[in-house]
C-alpha positions as CSV (number, residue, x, y, z in Angstrom):
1,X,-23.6,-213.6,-21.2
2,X,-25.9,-215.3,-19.0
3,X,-25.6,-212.2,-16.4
4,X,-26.8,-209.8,-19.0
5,X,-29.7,-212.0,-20.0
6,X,-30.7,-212.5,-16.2
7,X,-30.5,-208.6,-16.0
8,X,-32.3,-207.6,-18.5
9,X,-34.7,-210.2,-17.8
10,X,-35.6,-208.6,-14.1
11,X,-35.7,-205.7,-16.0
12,X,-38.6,-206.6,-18.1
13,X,-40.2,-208.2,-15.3
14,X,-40.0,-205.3,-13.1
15,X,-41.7,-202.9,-16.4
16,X,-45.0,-205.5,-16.2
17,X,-45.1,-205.5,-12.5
18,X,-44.4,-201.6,-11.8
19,X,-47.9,-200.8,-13.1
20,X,-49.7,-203.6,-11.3
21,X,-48.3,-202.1,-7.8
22,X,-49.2,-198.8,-8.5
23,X,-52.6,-199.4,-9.3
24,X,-53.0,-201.7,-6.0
25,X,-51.1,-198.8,-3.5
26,X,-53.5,-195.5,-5.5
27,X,-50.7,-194.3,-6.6
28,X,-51.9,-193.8,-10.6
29,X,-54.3,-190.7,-10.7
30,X,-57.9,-192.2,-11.2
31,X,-60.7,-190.5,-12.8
32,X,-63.2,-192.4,-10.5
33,X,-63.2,-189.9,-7.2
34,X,-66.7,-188.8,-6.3
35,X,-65.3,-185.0,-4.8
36,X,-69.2,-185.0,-4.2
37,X,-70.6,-181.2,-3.3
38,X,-67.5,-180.6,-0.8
39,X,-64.5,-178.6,-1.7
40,X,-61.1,-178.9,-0.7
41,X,-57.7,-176.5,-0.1
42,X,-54.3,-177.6,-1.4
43,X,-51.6,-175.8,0.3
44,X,-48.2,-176.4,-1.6
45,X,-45.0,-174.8,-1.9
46,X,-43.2,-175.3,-5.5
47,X,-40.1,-175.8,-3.6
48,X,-41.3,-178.9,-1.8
49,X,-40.6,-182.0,-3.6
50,X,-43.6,-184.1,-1.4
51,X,-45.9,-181.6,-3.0
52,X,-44.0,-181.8,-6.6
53,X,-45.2,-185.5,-5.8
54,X,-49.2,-184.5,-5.0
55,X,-49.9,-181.3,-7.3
56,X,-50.2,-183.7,-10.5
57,X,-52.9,-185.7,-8.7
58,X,-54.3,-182.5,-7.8
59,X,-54.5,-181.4,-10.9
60,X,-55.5,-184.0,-12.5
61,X,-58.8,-184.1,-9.8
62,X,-59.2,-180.6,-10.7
63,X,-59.9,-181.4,-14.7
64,X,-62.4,-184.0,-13.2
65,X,-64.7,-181.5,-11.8
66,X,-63.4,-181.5,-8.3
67,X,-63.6,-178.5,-6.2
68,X,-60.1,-177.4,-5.5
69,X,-58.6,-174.4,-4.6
70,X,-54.8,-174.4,-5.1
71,X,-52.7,-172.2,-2.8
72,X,-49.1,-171.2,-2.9
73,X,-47.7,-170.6,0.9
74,X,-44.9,-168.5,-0.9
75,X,-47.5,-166.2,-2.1
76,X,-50.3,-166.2,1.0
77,X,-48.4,-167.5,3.2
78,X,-50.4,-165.5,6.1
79,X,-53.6,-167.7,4.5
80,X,-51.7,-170.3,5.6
81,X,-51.1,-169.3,9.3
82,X,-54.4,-168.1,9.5
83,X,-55.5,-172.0,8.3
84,X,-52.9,-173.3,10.9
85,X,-50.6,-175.0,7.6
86,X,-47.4,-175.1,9.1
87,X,-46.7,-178.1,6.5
88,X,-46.6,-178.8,2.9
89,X,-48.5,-180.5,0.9
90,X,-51.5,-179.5,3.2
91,X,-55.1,-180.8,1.7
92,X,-58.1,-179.9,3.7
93,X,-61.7,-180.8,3.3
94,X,-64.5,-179.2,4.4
95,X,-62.3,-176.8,6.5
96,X,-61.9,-179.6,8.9
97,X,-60.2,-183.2,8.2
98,X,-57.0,-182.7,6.5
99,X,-53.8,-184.3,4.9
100,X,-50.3,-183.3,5.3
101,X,-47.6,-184.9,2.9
102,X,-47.3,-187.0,0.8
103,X,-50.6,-188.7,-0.3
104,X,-52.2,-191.1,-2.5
105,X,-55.9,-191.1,-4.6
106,X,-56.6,-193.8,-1.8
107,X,-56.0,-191.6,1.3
108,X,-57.9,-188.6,-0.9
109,X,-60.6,-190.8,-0.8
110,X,-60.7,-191.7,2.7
111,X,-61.0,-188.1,3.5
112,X,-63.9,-187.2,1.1
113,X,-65.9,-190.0,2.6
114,X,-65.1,-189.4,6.5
């Protein structure tokens, strides 16, 4: 009895402190991001599970007035080449500083304001 009452007590613990860690690592999709007046290319593929990771945060800049442009490598894939993506999830500002894989609202942020 006392092992199920430890159990579920980590449990609970871990449900308070889950949140608290994903706000501290960007991890939660923020409404905050300044995309200022640049615009940005998201190369994904919707068989990559890194970019099944990155396209809701994506998405979710997209509703907030950022200026994305989504692209599919398994539809323009020779966009891609020509834009020397040889890896998905791909995000590129400015046609110059980019991302590749996985990546949080933090590291977004860090490339906006380079």
């Amino acid at each position: 009895m006392k092992r199920i009452l430890v159990i579920a007590g980590l449990f609970g613990l871990i449900a308070i402190i889950a949140p608290l860690i994903n706000n501290l690592t960007g991890n939660s999709i923020t409404t905050e991001l300044d995309c200022g007046n640049g615009s940005m290319d998201y190369y994904y593929s919707p068989l990559c599970s890194a970019c099944q990771d990155t396209t809701p945060l994506i998405n979710e800049l997209i509703s907030n007035g950022c200026n994305i442009t989504k692209i599919n490598v398994k539809e323009d894939y020779e966009l891609a080449l020509r834009h020397n993506v040889h890896h998905t999830p791909t995000l590129i500002y400015n046609n110059s500083e980019r991302l590749v894989g996985r990546f949080s609202i933090l590291e977004v942020k860090d490339l906006i304001s380079s």
